[in-house]
KOLFI-613826 format. One record per residue (C-alpha): residue number from 1; x, y, z. Coordinates in steps of 0.2 Angstrom, whole numbers, always signed. Last residue first. Layout:
! KOLFI-613826
R,n,u,v,w
R,NUM,X,Y,Z
...
! end
This chain:
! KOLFI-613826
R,n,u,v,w
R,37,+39,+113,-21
R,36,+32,+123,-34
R,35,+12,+118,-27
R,34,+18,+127,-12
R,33,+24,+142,-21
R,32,+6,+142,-33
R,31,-4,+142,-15
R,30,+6,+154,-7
R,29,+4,+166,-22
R,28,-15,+162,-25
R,27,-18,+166,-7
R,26,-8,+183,-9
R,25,-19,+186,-25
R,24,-33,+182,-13
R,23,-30,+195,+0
R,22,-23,+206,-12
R,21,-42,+205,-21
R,20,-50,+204,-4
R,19,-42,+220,+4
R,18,-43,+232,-12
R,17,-62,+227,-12
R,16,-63,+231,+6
R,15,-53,+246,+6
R,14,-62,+253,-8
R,13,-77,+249,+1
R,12,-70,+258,+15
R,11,-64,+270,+4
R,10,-83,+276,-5
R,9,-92,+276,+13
R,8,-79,+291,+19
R,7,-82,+298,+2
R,6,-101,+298,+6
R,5,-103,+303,+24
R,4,-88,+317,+23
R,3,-101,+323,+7
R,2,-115,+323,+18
R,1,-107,+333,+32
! end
C-alpha cells in the first residue's frame, strides 16, 4: 500500500509539472502569434 501511495504521489506531481510547463509553453505560443500579427 505504501508503494501505490508513493508512485501515485510521483504522477501527480508529474502531472503538475508536466501541466504548468505546457501550460506555459502554450501561453508563450499565443503570446509570440499575437505579437506576429
Amino acid at each position: 500500500m505504501e508503494y501505490v501511495a508513493v508512485a501515485e504521489s510521483v504522477v501527480r506531481i508529474a502531472q503538475n509539472t508536466f501541466m504548468r510547463e505546457f501550460t506555459e509553453t502554450e501561453a508563450g505560443r499565443v503570446l509570440h502569434f499575437d505579437g506576429a500579427l
